[in-house]
N, CA, C and O of each residue as an XYZ file, in Angstrom:
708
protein
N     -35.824     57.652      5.404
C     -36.059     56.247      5.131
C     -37.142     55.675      6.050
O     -37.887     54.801      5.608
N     -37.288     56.201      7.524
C     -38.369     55.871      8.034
C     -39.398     56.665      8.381
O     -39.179     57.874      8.444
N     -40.518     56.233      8.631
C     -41.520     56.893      9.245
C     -41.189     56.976     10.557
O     -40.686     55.995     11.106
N     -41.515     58.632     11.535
C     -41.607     58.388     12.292
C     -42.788     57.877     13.405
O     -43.928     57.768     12.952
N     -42.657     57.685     14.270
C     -44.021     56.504     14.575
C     -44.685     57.642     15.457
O     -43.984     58.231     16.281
N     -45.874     57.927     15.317
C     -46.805     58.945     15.543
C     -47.373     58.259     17.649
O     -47.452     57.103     18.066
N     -47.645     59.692     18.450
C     -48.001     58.965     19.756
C     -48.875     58.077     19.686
O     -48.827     56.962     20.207
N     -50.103     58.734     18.739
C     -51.029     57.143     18.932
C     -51.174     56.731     17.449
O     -51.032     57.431     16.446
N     -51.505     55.366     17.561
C     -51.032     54.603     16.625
C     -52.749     53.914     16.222
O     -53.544     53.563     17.094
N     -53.041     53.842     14.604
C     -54.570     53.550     14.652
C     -53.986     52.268     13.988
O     -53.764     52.207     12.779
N     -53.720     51.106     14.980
C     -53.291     50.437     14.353
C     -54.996     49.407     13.335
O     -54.738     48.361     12.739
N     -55.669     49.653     13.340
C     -56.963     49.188     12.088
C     -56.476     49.700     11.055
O     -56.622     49.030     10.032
N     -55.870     50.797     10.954
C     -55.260     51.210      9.796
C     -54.065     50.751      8.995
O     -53.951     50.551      7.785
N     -53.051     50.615     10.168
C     -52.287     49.286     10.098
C     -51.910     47.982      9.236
O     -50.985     47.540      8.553
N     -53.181     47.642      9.681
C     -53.481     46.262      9.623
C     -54.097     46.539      8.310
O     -53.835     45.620      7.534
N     -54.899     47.569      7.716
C     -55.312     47.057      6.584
C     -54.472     47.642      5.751
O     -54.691     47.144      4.646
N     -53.497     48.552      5.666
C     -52.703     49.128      4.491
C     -51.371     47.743      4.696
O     -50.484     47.658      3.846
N     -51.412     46.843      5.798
C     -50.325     45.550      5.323
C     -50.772     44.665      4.668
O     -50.079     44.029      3.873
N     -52.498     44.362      4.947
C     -53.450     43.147      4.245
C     -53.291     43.771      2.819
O     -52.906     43.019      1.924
N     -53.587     45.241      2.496
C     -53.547     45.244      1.171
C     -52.517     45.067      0.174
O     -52.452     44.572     -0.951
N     -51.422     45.873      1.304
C     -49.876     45.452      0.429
C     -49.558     43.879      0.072
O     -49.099     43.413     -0.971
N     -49.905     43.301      1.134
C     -49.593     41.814      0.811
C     -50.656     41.409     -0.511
O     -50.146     40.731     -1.403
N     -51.546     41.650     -0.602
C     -52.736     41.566     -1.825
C     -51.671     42.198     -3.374
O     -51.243     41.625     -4.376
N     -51.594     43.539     -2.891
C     -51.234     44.022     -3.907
C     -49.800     43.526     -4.805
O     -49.733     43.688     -6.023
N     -48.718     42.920     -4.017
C     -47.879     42.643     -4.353
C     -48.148     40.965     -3.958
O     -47.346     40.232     -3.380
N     -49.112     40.709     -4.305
C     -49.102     39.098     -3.984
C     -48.084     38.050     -3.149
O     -47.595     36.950     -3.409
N     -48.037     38.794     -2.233
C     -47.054     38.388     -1.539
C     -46.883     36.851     -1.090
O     -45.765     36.342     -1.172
N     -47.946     36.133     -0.632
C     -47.825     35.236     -0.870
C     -48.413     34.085     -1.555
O     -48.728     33.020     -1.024
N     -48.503     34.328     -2.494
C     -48.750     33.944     -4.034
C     -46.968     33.670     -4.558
O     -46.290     32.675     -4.814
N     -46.756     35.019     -4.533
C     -45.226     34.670     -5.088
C     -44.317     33.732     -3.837
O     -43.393     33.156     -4.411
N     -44.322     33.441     -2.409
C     -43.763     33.107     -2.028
C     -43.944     31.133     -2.178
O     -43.134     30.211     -2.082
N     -45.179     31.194     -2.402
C     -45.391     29.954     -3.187
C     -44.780     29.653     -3.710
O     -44.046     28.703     -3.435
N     -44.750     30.493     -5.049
C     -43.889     30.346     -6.250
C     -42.565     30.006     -6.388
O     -42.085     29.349     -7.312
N     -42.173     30.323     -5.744
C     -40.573     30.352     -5.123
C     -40.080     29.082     -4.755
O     -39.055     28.528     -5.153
N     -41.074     28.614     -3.810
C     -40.800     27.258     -3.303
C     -41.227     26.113     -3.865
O     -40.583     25.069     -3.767
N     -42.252     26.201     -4.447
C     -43.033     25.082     -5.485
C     -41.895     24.315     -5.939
O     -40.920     24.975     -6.298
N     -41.815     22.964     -6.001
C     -41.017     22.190     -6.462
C     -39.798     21.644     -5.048
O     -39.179     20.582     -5.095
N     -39.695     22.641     -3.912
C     -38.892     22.543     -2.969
C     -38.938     21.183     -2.242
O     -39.832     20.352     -2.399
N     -38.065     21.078     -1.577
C     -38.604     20.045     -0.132
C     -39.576     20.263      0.247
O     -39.809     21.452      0.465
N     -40.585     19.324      0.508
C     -42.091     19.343      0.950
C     -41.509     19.052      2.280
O     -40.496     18.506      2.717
N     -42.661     19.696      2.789
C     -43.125     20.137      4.215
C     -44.391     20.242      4.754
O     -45.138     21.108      4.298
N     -44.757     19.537      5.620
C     -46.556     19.077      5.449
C     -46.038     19.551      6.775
O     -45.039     19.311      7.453
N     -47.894     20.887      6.971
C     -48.192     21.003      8.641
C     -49.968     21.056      7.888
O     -50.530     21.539      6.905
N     -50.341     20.115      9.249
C     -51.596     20.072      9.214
C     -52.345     20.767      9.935
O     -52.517     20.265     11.045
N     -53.140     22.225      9.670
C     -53.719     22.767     10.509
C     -54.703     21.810     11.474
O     -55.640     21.107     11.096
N     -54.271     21.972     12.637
C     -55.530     21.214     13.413
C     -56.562     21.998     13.678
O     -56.492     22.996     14.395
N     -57.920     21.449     12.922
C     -58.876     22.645     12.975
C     -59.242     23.038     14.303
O     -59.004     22.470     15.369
N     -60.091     24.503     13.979
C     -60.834     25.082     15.138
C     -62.213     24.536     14.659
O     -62.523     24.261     13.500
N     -62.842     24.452     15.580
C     -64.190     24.426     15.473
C     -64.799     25.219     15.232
O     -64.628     26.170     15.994
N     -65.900     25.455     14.088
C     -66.512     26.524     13.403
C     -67.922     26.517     13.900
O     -68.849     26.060     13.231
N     -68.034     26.936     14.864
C     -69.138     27.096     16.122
C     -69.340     28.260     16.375
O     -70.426     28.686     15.981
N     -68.625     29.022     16.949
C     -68.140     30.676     17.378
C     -67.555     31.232     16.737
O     -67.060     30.690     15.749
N     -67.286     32.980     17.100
C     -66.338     33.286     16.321
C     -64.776     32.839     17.699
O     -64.658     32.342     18.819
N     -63.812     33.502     16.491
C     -62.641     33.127     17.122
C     -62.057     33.474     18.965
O     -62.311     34.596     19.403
N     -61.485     32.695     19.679
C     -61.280     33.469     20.941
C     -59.909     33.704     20.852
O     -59.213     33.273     19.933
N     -59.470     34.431     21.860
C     -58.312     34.967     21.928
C     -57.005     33.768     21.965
O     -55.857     33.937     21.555
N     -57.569     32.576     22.568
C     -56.771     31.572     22.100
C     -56.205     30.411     21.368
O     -55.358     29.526     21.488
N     -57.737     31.179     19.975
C     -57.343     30.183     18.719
C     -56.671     31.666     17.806
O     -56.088     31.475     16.739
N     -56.818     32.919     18.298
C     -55.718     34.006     17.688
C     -54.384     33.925     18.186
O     -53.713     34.633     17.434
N     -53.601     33.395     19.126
C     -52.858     32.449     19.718
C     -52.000     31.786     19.444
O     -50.794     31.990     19.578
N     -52.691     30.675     18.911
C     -52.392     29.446     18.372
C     -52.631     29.470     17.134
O     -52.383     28.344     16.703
N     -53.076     30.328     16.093
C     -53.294     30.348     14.803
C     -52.082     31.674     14.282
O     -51.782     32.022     13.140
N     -51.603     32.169     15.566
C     -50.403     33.149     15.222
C     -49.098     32.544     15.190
O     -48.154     33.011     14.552
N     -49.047     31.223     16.070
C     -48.043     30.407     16.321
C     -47.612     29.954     15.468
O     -46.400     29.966     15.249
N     -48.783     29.221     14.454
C     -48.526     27.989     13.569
C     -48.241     29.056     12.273
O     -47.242     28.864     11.579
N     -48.806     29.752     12.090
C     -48.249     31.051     10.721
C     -46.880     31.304     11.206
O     -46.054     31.094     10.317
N     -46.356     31.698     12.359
C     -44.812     31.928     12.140
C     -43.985     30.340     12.064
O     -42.859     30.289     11.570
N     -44.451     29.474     12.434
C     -43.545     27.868     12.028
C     -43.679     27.942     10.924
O     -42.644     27.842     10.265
N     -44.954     28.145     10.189
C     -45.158     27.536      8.521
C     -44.109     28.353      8.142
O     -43.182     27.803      7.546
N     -44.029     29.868      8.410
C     -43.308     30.889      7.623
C     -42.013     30.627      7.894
O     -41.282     30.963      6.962
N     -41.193     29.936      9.241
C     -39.835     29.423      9.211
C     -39.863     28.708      7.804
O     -39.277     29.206      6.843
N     -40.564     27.523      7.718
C     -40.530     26.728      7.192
C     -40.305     27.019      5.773
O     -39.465     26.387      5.134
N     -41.089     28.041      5.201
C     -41.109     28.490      4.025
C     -39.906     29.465      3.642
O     -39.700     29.718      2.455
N     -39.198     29.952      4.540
C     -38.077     30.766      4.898
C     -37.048     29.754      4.093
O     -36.398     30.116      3.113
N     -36.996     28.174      4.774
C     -36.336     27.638      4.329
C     -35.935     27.064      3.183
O     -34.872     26.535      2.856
N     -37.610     27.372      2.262
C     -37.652     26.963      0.758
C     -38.667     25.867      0.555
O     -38.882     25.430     -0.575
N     -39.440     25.307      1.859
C     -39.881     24.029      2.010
C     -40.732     24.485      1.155
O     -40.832     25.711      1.100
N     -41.744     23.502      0.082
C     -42.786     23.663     -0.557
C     -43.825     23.057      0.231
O     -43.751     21.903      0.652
N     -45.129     24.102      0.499
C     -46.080     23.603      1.386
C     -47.927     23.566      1.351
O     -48.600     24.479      0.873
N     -48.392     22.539      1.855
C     -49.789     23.152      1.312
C     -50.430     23.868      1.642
O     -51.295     24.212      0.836
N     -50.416     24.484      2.905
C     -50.912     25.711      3.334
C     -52.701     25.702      3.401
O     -53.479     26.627      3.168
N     -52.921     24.571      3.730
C     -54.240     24.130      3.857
C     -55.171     24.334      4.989
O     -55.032     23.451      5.835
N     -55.830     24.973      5.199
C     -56.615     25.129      6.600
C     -58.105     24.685      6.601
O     -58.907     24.581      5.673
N     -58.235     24.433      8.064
C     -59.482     22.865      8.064
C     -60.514     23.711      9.295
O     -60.305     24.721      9.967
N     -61.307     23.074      9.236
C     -62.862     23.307      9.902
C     -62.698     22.040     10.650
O     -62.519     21.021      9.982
N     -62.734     21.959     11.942
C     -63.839     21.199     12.811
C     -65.226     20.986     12.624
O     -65.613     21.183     13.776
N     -66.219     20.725     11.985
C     -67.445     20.549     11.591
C     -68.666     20.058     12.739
O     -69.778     20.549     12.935
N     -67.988     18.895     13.400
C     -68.442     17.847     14.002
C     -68.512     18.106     15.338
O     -67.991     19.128     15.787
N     -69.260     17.083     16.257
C     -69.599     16.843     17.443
C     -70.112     17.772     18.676
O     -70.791     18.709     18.256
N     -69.999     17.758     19.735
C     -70.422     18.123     20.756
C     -70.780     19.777     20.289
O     -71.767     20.190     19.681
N     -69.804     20.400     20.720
C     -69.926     21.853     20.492
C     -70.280     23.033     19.682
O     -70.158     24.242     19.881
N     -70.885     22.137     18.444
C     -71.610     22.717     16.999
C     -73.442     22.394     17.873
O     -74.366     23.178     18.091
N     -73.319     21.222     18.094
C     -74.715     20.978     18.861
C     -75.281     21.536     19.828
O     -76.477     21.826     19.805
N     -74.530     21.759     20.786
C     -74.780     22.336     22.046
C     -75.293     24.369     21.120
O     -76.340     24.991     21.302
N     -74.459     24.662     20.512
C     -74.578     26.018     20.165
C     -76.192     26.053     19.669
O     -77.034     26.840     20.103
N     -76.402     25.073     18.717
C     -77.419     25.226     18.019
C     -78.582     24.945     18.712
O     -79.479     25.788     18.721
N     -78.728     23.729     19.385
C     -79.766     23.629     20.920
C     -80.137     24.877     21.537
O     -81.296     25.218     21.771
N     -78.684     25.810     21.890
C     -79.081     26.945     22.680
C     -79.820     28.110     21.667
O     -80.667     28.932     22.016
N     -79.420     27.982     20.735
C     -80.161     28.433     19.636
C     -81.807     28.418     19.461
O     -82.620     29.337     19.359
N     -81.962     26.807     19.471
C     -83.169     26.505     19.310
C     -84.049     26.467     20.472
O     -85.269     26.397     20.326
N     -83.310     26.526     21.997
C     -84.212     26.475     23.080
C     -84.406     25.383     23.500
O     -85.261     25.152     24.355
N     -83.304     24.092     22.741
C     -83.882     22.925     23.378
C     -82.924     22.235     24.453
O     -81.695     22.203     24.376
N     -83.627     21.744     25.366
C     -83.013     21.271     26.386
C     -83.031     19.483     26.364
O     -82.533     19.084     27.417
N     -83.334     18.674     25.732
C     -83.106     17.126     25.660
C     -83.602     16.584     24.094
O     -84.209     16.984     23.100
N     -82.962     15.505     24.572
C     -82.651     14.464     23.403
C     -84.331     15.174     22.307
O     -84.518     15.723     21.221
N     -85.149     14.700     23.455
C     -86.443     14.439     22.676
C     -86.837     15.760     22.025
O     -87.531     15.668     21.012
N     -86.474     17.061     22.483
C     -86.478     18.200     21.812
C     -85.793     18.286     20.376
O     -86.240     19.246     19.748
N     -85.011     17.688     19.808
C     -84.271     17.322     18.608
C     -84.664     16.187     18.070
O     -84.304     15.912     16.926
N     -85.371     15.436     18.711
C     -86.127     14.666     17.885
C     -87.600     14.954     17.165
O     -87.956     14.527     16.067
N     -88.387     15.825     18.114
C     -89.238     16.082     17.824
C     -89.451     17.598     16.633
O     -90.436     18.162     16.156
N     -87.985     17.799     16.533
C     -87.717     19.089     15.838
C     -87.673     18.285     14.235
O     -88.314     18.597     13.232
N     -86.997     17.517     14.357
C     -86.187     16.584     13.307
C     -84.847     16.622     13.488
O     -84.096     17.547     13.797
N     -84.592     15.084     13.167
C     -83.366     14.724     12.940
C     -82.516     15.634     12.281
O     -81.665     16.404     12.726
N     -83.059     15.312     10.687
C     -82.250     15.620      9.665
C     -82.243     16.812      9.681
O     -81.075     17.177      9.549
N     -83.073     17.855      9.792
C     -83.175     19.160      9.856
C     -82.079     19.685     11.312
O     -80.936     19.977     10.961
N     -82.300     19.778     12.467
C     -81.150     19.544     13.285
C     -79.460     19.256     12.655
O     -78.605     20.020     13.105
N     -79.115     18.447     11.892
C     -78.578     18.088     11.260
C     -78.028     19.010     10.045
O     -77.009     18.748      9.405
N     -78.881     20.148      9.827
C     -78.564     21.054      8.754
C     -78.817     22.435      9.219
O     -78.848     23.454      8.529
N     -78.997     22.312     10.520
C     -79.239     23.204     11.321
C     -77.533     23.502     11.740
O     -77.117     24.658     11.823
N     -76.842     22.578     11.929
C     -75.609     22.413     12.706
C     -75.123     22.430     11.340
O     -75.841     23.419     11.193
N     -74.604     22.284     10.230
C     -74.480     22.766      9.196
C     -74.037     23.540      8.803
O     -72.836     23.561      8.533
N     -75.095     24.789      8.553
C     -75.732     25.826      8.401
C     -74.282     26.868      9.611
O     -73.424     27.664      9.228
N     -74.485     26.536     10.574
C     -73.669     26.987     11.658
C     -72.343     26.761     11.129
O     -71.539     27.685     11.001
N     -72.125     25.734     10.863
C     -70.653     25.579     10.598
C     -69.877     26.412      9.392
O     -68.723     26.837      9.354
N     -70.940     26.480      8.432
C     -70.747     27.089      7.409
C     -70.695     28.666      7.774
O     -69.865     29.483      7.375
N     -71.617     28.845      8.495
C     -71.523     30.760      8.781
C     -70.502     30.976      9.767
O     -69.999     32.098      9.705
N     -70.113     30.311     10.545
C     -68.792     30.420     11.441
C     -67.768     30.443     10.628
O     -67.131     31.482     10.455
N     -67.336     28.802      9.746
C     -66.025     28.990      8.704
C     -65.839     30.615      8.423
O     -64.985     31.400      8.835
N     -67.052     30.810      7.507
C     -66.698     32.702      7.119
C     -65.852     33.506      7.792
O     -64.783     34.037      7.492
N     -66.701     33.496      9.007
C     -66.127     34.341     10.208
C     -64.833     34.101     10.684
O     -63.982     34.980     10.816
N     -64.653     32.696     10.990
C     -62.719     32.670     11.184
C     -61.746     32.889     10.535
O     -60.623     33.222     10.914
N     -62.329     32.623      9.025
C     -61.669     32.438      7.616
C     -61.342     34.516      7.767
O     -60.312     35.166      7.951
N     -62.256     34.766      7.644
C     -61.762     36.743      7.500
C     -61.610     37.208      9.292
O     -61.762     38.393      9.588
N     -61.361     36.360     10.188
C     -60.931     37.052     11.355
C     -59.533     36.332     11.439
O     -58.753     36.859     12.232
N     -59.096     35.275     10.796
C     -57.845     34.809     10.740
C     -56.736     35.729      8.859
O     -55.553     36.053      8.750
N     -57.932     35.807      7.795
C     -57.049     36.917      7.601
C     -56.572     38.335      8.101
O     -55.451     38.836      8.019
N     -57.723     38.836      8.636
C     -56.705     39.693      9.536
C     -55.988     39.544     10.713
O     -55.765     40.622     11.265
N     -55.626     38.728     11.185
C     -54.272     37.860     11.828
C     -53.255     37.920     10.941
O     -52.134     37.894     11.447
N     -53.326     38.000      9.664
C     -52.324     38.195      8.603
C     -52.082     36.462      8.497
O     -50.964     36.055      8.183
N     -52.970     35.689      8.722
C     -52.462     34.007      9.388
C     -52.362     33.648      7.496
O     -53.466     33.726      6.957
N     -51.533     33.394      6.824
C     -50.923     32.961      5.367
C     -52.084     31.489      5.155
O     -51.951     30.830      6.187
N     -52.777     31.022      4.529
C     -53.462     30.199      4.298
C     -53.920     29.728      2.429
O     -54.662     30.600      1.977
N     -53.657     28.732      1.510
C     -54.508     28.688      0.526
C     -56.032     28.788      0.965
O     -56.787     27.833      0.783
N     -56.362     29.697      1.413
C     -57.736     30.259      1.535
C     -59.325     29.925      0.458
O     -59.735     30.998      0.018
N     -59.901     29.136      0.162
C     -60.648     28.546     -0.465
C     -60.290     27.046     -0.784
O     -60.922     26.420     -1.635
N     -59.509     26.630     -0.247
C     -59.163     24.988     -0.279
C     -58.781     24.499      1.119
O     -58.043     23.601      1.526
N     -59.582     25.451      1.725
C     -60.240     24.617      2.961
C     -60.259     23.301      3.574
O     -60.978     22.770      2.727
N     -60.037     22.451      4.332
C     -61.375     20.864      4.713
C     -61.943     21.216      5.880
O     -61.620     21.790      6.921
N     -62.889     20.699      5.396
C     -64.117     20.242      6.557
C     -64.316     18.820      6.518
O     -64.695     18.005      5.677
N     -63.840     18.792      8.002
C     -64.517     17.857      8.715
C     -65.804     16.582      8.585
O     -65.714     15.356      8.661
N     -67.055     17.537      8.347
C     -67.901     17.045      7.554
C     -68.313     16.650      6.207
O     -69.371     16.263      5.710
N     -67.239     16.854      5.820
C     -67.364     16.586      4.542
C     -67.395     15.022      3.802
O     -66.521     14.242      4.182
N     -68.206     14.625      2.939
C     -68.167     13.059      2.659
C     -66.690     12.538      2.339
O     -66.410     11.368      2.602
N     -65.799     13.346      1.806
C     -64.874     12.568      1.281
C     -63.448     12.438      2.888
O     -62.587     11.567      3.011
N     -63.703     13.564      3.778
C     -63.561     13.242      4.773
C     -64.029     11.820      5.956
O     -63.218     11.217      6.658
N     -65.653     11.537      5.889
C     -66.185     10.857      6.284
C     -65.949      9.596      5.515
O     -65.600      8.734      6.322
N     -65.992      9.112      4.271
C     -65.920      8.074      3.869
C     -64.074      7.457      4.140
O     -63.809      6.320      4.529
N     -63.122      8.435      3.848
C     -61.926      8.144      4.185
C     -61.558      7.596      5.846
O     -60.485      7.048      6.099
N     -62.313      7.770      6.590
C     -62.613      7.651      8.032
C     -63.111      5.998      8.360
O     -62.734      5.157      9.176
N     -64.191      6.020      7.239
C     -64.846      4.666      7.380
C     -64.249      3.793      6.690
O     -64.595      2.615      6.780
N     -63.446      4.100      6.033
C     -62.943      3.330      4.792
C     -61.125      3.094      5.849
O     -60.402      2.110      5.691
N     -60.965      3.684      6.341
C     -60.189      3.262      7.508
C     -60.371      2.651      8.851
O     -59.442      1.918      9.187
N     -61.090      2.745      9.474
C     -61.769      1.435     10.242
C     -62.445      0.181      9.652
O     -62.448     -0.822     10.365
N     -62.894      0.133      8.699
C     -63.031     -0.836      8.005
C     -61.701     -1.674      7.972
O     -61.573     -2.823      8.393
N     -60.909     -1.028      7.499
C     -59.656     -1.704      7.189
C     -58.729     -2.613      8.602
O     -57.990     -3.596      8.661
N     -59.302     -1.595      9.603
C     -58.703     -1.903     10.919
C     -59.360     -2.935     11.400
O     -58.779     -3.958     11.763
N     -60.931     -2.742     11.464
C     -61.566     -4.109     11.936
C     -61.212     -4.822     10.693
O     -60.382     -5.516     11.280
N     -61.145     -5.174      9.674
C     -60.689     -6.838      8.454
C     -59.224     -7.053      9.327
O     -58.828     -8.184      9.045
N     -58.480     -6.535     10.072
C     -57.455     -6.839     10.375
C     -57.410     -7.611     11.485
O     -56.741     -8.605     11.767
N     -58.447     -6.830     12.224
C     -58.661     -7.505     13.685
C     -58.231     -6.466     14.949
O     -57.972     -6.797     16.106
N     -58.235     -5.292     14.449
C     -58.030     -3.903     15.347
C     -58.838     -3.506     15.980
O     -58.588     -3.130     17.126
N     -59.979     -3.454     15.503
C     -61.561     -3.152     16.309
C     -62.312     -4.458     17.187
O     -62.736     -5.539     16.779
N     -62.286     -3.983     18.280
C     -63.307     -5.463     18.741
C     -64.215     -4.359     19.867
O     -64.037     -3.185     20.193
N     -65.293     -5.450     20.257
C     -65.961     -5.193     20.895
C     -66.110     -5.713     22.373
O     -66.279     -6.922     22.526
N     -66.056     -4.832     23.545
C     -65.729     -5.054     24.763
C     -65.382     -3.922     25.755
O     -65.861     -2.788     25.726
N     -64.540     -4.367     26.578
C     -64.306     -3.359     27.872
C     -62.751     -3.035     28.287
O     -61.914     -3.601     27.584
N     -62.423     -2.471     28.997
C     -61.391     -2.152     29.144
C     -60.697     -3.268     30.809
O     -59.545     -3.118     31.216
């Protein structure tokens, strides 16, 4: 009934005769299935930033949150299984600067804005890839092509379209602490 477990172990091999079994028997496809209609259960991946590839402590923390979801789903909860991109700010920029060789403001200006701008992009998009197939082999359970990003308009307008709402209220002001 079992294998016995050999001295050395190739575990790459491992790992891909479980990725395929789970493929092959749709494993979780059907575990979806199962639960669809269940008690909902919302976990919101908090994205990584799609800058780099992955470090050892978003493999970590992206191993963590796959065994909660999978309690969760254990339990029957129906879930969306949605995973998100960081897109934005500091650390997409800084990568791409070092990229480009530039050291101040005026170096990105004189490059272009908008181009800069799709430069960091561009990055985000070729990173997603990279976490997206270094987190399936984590075995990390994800609806995998229904993604969010961060950058995305319907992200961004939902953002603005919520401070808006906060300043008509009188939530936003302008001043100091």
């Amino acid at each position: 009934m079992y294998e016995k477990v050999p001295k050395s172990l190739d575990l790459m091999a491992i790992e891909r005769r479980t990725l395929a079994l789970w493929e092959e028997t749709r494993a979780f496809e059907r575990l979806r299935e199962k639960n669809r209609g269940g008690p909902r259960w919302s976990f919101l991946d908090g994205p990584i930033t799609a800058n780099n590839p992955m470090g050892v402590h978003h493999a970590w923390g992206r191993t963590l949150k796959d065994i909660y979801q999978r309690y969760h789903a254990m339990l029957g909860h129906d879930q969306r299984w949605q995973n998100g991109f960081d897109c934005q700010g500091l650390w997409v920029e800084v990568e791409v600067e070092k990229e480009k060789g530039f050291s101040s403001k005026q170096d990105i200006e004189q490059y272009g804005v908008a181009r800069f701008v799709e430069d960091c992009k561009a990055r985000v998009r070729k990173y997603a890839a990279v976490q997206t197939e270094q987190s399936k082999r984590l075995g990390y359970w994800m609806d995998w092509g229904n993604d969010y990003y961060t950058m995305s308009d319907e992200n961004n307008y939902t953002i603005w379209h919520f401070l808006k709402r906060c300043h008509d209220r009188g939530y936003v002001y302008f001043g100091a602490d």
